[in-house]
FIDREN-889060 format. One record per residue: residue in one letter; residue number from 1; chain; x, y, z of N, C-alpha, C in turn. Coordinates in pm, 1 decimal. Example, Ala and Ser with C-alpha at 12.3 -4.5 7.8 and 13.67 -1.06 7.14 Angstrom:
BEGIN
@mifi: a baza: 1 bavo: A n_u: 1319.0 n_v: -569.0 n_w: 780.0 ca_u: 1230.0 ca_v: -450.0 ca_w: 780.0 c_u: 1320.0 c_v: -330.0 c_w: 780.0
@mifi: s baza: 2 bavo: A n_u: 1285.0 n_v: -225.0 n_w: 708.0 ca_u: 1367.0 ca_v: -106.0 ca_w: 714.0 c_u: 1290.0 c_v: 3.0 c_w: 787.0
***
This chain:
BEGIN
@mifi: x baza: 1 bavo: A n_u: 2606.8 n_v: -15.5 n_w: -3019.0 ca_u: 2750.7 ca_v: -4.4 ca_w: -3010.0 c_u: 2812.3 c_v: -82.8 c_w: -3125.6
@mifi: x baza: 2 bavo: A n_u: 2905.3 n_v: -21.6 n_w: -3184.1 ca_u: 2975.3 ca_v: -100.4 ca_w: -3321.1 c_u: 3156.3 c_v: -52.8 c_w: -3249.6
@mifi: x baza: 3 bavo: A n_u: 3249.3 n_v: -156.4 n_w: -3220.4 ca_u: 3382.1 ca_v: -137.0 ca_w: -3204.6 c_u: 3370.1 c_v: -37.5 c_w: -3069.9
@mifi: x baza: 4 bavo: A n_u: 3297.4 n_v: -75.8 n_w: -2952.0 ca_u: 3302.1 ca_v: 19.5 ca_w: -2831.2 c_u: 3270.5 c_v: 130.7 c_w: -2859.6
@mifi: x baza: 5 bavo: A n_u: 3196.2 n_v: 166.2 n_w: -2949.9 ca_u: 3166.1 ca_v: 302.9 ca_w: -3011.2 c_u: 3063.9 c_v: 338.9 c_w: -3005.4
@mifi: x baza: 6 bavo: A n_u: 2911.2 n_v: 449.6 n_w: -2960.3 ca_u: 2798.1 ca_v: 430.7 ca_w: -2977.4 c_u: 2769.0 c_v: 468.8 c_w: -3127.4
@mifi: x baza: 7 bavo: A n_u: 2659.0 n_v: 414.3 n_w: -3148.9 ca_u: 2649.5 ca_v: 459.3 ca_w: -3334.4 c_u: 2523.0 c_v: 490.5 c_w: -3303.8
@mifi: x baza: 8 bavo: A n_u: 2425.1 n_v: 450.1 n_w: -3269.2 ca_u: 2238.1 ca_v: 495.0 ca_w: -3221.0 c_u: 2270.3 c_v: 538.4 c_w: -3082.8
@mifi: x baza: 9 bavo: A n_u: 2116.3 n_v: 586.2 n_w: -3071.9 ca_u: 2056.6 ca_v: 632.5 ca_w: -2995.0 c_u: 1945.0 c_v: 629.6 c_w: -2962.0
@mifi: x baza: 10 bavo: A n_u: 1875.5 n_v: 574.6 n_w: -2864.5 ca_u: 1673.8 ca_v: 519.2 ca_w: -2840.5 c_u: 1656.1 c_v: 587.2 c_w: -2713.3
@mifi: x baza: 11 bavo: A n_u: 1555.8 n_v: 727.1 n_w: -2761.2 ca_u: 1487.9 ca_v: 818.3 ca_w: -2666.8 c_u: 1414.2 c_v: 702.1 c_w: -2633.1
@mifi: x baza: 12 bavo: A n_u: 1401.3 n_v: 690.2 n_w: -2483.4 ca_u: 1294.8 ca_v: 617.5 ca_w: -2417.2 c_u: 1239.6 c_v: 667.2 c_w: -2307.1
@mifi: x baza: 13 bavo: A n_u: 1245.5 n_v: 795.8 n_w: -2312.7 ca_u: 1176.2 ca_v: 832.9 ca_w: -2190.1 c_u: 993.0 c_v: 864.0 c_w: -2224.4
@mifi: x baza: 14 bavo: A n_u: 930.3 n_v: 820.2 n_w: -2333.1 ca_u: 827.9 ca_v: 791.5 ca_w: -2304.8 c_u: 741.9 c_v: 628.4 c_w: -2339.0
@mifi: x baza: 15 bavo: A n_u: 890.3 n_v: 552.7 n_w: -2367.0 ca_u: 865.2 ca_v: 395.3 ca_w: -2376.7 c_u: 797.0 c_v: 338.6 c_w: -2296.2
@mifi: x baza: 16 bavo: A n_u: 702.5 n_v: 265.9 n_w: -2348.2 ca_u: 591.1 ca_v: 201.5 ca_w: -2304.8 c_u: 545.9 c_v: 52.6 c_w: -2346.8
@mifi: x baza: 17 bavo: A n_u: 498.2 n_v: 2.9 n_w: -2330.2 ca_u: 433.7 ca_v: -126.7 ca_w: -2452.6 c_u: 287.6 c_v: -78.0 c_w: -2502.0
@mifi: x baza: 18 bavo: A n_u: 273.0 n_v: -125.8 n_w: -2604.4 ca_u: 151.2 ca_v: -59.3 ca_w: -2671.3 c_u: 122.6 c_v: -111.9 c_w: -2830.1
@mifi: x baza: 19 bavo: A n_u: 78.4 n_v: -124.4 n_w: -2891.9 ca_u: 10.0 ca_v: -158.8 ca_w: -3050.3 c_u: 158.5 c_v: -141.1 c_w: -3130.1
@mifi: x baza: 20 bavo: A n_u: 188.2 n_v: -220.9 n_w: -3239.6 ca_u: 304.8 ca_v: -201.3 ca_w: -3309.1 c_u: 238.9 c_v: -100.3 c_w: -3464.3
@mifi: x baza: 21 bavo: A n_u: 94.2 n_v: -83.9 n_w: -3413.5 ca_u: 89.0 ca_v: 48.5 ca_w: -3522.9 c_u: 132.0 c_v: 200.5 c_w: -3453.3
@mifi: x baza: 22 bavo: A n_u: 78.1 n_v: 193.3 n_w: -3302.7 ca_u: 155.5 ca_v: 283.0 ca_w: -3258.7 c_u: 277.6 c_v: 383.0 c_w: -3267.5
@mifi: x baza: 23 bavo: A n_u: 398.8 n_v: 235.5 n_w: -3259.6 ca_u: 538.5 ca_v: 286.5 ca_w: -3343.9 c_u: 522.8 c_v: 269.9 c_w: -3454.2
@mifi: x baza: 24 bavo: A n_u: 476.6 n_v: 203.2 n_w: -3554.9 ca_u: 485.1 ca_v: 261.2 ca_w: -3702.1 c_u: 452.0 c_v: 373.8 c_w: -3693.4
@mifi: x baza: 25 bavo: A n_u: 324.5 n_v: 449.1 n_w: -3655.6 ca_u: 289.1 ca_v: 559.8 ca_w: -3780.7 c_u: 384.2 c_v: 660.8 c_w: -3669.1
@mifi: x baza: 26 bavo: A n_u: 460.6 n_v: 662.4 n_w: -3573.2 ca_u: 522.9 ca_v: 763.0 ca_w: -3488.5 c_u: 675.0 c_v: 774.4 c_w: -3531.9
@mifi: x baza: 27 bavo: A n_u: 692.2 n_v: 632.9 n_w: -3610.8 ca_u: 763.0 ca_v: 634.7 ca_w: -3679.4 c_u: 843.1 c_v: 697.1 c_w: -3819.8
@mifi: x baza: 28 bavo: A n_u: 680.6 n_v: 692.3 n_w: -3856.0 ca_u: 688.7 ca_v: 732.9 ca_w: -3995.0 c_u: 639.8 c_v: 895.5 c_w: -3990.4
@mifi: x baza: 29 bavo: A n_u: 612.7 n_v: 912.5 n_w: -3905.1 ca_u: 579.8 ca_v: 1107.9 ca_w: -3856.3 c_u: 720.9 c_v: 1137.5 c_w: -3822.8
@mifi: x baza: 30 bavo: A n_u: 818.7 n_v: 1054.4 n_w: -3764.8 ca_u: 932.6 ca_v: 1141.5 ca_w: -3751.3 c_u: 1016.0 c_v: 1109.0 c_w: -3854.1
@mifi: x baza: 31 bavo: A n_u: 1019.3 n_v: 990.0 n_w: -3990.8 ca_u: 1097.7 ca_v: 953.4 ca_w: -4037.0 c_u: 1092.8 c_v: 953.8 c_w: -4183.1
@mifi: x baza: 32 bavo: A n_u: 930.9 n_v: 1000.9 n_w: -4197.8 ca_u: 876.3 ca_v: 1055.8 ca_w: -4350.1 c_u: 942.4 c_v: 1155.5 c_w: -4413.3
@mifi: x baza: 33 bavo: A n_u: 912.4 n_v: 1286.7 n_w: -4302.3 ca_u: 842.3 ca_v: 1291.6 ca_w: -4190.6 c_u: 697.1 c_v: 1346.4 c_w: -4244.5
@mifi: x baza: 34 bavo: A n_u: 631.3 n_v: 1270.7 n_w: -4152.1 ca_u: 448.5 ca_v: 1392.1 ca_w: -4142.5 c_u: 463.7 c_v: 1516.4 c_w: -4082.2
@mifi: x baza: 35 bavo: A n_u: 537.8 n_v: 1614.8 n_w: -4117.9 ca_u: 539.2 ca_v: 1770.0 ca_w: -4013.1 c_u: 510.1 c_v: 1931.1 c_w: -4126.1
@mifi: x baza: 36 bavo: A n_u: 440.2 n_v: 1973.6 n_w: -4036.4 ca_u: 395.0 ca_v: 2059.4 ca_w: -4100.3 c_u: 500.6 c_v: 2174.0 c_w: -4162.8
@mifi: x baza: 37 bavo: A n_u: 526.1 n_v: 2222.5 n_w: -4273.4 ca_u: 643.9 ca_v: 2345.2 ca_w: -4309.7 c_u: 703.7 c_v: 2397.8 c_w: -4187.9
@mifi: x baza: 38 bavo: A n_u: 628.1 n_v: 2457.4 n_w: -4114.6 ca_u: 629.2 ca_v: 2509.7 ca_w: -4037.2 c_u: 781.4 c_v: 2482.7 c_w: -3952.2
@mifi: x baza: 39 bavo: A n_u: 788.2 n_v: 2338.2 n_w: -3911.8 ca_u: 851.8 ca_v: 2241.4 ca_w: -3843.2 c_u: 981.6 c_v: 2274.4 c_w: -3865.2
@mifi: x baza: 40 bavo: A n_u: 1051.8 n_v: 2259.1 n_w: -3845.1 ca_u: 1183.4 ca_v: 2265.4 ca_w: -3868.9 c_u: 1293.6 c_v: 2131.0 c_w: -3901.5
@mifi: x baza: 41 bavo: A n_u: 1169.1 n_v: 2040.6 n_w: -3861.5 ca_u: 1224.2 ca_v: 1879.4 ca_w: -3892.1 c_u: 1159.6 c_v: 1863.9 c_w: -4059.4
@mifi: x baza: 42 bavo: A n_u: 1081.8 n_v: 1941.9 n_w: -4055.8 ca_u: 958.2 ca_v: 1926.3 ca_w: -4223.0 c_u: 1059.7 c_v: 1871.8 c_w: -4351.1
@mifi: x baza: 43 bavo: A n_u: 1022.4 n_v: 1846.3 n_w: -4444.9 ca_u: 1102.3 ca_v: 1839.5 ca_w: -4552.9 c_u: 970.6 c_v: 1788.1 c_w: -4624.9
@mifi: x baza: 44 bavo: A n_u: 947.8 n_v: 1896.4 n_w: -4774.8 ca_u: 856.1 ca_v: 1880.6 ca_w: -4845.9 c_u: 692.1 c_v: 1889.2 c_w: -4838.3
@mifi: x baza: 45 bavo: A n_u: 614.1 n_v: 1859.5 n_w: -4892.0 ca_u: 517.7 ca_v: 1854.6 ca_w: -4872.8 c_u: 420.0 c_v: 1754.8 c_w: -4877.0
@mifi: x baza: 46 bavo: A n_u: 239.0 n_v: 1738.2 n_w: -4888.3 ca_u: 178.6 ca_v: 1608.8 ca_w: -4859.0 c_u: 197.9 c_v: 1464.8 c_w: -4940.8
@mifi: x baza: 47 bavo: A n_u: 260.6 n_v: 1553.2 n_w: -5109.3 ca_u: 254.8 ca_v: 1460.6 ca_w: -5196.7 c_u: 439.0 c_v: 1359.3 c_w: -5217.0
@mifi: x baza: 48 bavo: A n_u: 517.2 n_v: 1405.2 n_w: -5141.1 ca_u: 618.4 ca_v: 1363.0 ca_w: -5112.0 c_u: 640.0 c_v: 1347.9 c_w: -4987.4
@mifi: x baza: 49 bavo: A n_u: 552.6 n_v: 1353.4 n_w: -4860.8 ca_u: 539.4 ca_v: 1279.3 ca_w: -4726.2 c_u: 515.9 c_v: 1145.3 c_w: -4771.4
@mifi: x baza: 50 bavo: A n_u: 344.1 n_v: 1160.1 n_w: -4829.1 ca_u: 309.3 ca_v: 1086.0 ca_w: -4869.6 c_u: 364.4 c_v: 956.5 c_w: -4923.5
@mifi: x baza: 51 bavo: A n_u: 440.4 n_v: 969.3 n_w: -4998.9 ca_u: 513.6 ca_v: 867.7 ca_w: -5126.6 c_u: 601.3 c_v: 794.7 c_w: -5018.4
@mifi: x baza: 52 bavo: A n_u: 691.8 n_v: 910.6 n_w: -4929.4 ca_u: 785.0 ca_v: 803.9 ca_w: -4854.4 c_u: 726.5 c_v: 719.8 c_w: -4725.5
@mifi: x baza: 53 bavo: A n_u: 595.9 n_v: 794.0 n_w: -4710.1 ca_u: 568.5 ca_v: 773.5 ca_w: -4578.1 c_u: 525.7 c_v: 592.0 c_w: -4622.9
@mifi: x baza: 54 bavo: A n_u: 470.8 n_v: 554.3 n_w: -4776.8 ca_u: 396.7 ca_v: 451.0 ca_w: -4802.8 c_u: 536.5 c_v: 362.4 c_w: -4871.0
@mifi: x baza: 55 bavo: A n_u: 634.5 n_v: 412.6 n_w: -4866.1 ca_u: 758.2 ca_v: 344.1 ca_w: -4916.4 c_u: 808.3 c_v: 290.9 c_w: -4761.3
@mifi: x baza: 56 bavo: A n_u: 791.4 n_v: 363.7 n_w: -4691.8 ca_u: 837.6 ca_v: 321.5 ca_w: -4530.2 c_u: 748.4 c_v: 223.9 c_w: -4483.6
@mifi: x baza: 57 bavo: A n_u: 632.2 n_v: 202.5 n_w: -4487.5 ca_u: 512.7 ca_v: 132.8 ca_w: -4495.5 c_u: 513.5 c_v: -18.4 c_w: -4560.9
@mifi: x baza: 58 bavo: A n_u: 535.1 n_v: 0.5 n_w: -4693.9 ca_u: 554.8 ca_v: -107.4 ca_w: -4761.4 c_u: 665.1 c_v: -212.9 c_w: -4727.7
@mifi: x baza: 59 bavo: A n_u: 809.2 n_v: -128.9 n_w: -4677.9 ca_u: 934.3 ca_v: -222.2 ca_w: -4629.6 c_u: 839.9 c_v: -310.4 c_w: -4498.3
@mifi: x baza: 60 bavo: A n_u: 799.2 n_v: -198.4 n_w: -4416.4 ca_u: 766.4 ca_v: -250.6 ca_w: -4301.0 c_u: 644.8 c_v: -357.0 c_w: -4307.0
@mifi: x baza: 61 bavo: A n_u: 568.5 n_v: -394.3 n_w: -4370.2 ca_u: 489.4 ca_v: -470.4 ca_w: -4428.0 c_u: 324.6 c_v: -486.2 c_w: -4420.8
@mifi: x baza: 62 bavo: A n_u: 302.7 n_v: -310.7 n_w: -4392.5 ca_u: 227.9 ca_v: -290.7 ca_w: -4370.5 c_u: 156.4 c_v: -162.0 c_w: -4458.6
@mifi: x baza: 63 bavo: A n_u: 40.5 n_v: -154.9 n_w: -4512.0 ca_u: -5.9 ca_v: -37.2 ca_w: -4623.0 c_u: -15.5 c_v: 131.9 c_w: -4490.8
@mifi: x baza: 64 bavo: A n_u: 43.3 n_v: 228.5 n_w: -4608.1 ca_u: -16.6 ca_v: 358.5 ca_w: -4532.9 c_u: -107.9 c_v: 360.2 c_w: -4560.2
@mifi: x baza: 65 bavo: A n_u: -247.4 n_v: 390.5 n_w: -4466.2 ca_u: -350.7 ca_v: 437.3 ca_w: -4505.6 c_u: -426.9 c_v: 514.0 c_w: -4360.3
@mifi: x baza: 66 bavo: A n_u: -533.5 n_v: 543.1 n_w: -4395.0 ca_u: -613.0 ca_v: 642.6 ca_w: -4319.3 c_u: -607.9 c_v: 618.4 c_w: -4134.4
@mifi: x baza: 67 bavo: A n_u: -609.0 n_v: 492.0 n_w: -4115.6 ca_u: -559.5 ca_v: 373.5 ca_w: -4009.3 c_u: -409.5 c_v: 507.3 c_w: -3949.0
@mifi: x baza: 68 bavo: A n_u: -329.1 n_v: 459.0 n_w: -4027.5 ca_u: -208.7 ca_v: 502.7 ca_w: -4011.1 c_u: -192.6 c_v: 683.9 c_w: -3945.3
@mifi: x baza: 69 bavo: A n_u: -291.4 n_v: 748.7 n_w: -4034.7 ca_u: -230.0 ca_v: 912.3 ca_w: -4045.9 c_u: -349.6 c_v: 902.6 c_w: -3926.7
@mifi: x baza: 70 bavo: A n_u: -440.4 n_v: 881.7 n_w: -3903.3 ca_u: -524.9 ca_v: 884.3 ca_w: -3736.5 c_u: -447.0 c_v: 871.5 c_w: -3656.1
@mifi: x baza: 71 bavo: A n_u: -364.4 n_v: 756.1 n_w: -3623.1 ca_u: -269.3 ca_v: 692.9 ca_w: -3522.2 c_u: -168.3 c_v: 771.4 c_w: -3519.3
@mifi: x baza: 72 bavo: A n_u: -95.3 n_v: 851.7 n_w: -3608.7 ca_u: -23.7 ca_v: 952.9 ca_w: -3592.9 c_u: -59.5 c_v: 1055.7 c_w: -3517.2
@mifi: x baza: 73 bavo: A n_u: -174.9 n_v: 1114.1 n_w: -3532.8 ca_u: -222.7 ca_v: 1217.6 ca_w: -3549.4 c_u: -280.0 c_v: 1185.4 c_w: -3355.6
@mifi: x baza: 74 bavo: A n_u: -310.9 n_v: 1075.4 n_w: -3306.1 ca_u: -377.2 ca_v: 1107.5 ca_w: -3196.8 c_u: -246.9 c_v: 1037.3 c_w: -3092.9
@mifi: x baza: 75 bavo: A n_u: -125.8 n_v: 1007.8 n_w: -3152.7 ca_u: -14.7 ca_v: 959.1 ca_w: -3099.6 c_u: 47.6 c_v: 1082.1 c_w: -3067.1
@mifi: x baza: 76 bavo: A n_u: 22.5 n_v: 1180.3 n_w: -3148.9 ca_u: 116.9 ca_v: 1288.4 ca_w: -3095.2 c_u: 33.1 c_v: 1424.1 c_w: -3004.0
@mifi: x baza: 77 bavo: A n_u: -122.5 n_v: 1425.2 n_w: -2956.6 ca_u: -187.0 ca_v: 1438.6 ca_w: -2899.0 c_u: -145.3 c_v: 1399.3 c_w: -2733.8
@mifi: x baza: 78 bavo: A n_u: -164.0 n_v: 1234.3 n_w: -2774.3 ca_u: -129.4 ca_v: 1168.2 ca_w: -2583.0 c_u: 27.2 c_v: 1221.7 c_w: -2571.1
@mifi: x baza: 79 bavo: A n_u: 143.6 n_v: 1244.5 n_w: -2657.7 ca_u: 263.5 ca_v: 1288.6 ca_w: -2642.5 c_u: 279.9 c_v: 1418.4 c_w: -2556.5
@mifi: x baza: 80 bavo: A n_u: 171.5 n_v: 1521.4 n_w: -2639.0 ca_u: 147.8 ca_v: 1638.3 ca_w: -2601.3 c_u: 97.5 c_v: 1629.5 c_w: -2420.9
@mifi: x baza: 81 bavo: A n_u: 14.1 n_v: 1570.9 n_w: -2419.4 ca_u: -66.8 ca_v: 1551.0 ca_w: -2293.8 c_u: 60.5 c_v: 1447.0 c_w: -2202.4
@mifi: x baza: 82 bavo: A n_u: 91.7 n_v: 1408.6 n_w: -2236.8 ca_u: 216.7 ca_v: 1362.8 ca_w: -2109.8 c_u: 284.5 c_v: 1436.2 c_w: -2121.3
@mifi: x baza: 83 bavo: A n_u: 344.0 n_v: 1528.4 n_w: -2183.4 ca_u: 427.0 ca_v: 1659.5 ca_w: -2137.7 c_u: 401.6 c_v: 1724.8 c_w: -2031.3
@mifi: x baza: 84 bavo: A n_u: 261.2 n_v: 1757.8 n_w: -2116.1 ca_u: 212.8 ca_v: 1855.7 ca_w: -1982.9 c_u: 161.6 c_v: 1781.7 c_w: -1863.9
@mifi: x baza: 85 bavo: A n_u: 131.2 n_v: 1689.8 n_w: -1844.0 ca_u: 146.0 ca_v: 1637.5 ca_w: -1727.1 c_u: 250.0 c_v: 1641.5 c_w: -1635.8
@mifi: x baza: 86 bavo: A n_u: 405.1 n_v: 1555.3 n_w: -1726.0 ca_u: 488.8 ca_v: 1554.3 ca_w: -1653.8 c_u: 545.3 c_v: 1694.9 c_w: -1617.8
@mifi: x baza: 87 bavo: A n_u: 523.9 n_v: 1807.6 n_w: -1684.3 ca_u: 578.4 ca_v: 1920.9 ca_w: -1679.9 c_u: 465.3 c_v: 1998.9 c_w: -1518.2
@mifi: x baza: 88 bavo: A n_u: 326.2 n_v: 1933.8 n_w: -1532.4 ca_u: 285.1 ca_v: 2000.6 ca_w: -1424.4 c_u: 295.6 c_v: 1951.9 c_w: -1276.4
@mifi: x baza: 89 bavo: A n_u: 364.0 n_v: 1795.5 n_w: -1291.3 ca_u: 398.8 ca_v: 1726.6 ca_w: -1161.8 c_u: 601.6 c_v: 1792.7 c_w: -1141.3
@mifi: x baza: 90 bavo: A n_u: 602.0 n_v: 1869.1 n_w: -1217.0 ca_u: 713.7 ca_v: 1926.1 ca_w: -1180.3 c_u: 856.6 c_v: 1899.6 c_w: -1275.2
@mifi: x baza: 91 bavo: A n_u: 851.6 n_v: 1835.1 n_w: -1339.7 ca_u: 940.0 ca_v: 1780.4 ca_w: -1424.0 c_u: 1009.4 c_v: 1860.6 c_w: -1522.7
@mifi: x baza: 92 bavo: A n_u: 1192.8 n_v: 1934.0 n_w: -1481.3 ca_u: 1246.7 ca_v: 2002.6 ca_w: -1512.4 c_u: 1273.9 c_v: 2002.4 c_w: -1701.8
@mifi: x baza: 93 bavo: A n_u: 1277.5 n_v: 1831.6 n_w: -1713.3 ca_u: 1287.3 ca_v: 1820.2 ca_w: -1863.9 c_u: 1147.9 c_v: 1822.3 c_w: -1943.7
@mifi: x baza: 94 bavo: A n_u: 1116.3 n_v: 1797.8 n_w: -1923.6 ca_u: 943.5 ca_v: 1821.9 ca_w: -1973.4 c_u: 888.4 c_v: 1980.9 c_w: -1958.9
@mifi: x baza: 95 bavo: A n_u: 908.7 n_v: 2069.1 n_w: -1850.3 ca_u: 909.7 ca_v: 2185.7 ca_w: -1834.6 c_u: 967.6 c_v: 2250.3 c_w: -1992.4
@mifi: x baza: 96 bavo: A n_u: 1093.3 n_v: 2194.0 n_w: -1949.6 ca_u: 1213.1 ca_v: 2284.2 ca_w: -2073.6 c_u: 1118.1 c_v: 2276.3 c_w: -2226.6
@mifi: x baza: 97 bavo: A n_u: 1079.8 n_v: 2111.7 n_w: -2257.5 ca_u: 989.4 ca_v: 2053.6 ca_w: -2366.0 c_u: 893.2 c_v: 2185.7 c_w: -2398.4
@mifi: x baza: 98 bavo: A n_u: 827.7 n_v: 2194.7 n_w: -2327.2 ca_u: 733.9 ca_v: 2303.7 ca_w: -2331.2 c_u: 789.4 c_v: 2454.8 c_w: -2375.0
@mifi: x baza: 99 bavo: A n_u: 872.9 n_v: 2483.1 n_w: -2291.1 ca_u: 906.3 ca_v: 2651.8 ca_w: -2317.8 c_u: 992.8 c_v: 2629.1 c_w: -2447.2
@mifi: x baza: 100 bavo: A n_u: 1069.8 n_v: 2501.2 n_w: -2521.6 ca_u: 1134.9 ca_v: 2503.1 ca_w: -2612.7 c_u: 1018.8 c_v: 2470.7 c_w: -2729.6
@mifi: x baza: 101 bavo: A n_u: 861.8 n_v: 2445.8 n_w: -2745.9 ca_u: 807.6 ca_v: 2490.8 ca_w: -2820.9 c_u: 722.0 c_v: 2340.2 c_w: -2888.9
@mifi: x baza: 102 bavo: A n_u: 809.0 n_v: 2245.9 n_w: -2799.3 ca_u: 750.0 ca_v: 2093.6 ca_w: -2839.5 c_u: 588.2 c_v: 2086.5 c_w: -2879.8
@mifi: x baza: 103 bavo: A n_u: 509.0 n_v: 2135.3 n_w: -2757.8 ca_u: 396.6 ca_v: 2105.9 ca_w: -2805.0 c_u: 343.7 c_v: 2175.8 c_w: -2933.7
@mifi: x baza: 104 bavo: A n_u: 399.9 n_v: 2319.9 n_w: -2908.0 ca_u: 357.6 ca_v: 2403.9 ca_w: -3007.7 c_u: 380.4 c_v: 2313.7 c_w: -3141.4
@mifi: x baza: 105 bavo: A n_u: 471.4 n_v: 2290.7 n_w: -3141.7 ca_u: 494.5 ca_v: 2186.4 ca_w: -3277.7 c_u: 411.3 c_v: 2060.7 c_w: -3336.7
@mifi: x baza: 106 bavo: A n_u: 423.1 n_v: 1981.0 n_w: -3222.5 ca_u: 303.4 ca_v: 1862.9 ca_w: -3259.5 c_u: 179.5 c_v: 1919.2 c_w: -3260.5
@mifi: x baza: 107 bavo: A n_u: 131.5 n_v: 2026.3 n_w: -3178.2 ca_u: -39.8 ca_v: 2107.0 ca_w: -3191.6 c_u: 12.1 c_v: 2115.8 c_w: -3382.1
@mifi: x baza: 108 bavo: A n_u: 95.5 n_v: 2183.8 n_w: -3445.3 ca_u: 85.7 ca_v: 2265.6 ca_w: -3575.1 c_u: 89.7 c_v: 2111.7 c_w: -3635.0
@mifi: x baza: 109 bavo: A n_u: 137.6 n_v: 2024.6 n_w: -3636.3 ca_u: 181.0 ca_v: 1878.7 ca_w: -3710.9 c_u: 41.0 c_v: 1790.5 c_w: -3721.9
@mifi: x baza: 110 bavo: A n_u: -38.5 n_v: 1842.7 n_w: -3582.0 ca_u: -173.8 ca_v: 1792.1 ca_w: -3613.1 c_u: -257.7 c_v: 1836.4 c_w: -3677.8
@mifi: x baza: 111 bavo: A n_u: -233.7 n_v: 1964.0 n_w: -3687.5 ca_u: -344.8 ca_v: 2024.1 ca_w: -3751.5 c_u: -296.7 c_v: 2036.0 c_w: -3889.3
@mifi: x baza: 112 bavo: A n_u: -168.1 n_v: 1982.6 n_w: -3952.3 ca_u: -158.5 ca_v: 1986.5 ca_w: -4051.9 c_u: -163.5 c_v: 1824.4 c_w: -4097.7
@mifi: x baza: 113 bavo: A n_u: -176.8 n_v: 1750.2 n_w: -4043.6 ca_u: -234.7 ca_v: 1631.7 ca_w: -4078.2 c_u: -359.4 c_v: 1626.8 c_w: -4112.3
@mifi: x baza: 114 bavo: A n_u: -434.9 n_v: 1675.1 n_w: -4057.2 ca_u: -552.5 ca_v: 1729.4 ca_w: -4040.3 c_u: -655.3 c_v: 1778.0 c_w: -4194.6
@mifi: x baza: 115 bavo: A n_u: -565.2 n_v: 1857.9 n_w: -4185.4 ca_u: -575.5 ca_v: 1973.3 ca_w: -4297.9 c_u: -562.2 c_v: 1898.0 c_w: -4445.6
@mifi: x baza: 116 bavo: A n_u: -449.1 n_v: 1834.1 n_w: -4429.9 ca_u: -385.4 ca_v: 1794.3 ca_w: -4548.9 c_u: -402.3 c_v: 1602.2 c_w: -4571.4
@mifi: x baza: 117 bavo: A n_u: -487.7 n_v: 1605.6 n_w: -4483.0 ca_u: -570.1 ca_v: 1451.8 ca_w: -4492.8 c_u: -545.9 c_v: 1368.4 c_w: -4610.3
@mifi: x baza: 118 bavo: A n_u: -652.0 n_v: 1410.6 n_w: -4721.6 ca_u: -702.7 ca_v: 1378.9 ca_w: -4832.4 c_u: -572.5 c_v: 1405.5 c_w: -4894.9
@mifi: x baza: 119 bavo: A n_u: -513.0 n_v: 1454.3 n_w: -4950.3 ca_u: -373.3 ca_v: 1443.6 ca_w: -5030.3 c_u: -272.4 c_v: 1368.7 c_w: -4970.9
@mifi: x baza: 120 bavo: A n_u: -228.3 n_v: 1332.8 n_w: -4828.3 ca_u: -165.3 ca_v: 1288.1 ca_w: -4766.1 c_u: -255.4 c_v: 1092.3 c_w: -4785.6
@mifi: x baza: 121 bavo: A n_u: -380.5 n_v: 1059.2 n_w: -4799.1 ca_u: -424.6 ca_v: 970.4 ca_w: -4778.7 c_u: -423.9 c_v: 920.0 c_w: -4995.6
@mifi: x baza: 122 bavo: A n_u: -430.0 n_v: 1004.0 n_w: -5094.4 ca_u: -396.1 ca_v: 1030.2 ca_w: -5242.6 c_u: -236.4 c_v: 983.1 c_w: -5257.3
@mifi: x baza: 123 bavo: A n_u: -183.0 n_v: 1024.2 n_w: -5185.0 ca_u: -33.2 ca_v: 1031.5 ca_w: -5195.5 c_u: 53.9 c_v: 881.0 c_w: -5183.7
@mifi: x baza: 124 bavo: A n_u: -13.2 n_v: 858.6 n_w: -5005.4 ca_u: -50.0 ca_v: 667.8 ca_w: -4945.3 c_u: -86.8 c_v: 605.9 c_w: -5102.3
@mifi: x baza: 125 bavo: A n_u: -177.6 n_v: 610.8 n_w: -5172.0 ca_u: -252.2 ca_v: 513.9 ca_w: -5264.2 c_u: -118.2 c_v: 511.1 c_w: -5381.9
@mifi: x baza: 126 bavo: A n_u: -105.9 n_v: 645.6 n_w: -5420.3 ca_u: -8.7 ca_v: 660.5 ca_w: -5519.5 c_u: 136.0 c_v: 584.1 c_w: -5510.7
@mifi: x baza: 127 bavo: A n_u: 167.9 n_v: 623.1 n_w: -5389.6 ca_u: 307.7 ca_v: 552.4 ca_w: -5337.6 c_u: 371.3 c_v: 469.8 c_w: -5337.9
***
């Protein structure tokens, strides 16, 4: 809040406590971003993920590296898998998550992490 006003906003409906690499690299997947073209959040490709993802990295005081794009990569896996959990214990917003294409998205974001490893881990060094 700035002047009774909201100015942010903190999704917490899957807040937890957990490793502070955790939120970095989930961080830096939504804020690089790490997403595949595909995405609609995407912007650019591995060698300019890359660069910002290790410029985001560096403020934060910590190196991008291989560490990092794993922890992404299996952060948005357990994301996937509590969806569908909560979506199969009945859960109207998590349901919606699903038919609006969420997982489909992080499945394509992994596999383009995946894919694009080695230039994405080139990119980290360069950065």
């Amino acid at each position: 809040m700035h002047d009774g006003r909201a100015v942010g906003f903190i999704d917490v409906d899957t807040a937890h406590p957990g490793p502070r690499l955790w939120d970095l690299a989930y961080a830096v997947y939504r804020f690089a971003p790490l997403h595949a073209p595909a995405n609609p959040d995407g912007v650019g490709g591995p060698q300019g993920q890359g660069r910002r993802a290790a410029l985001f990295c560096r403020a934060y005081g910590r190196p991008a590296d291989a560490e990092l794009l794993d922890t992404a990569a299996e952060r948005l896996r357990r994301l996937a898998a509590h969806i569908r959990e909560r979506a199969r214990q009945g859960s109207p917003a998590f349901r919606a998550h699903i038919a609006d294409g969420h997982i489909d998205l992080y499945e394509s974001d992994i596999a383009y992490l995946e894919t694009h490893r080695a230039a994405l881990l080139r990119a980290f060094a360069a950065g």
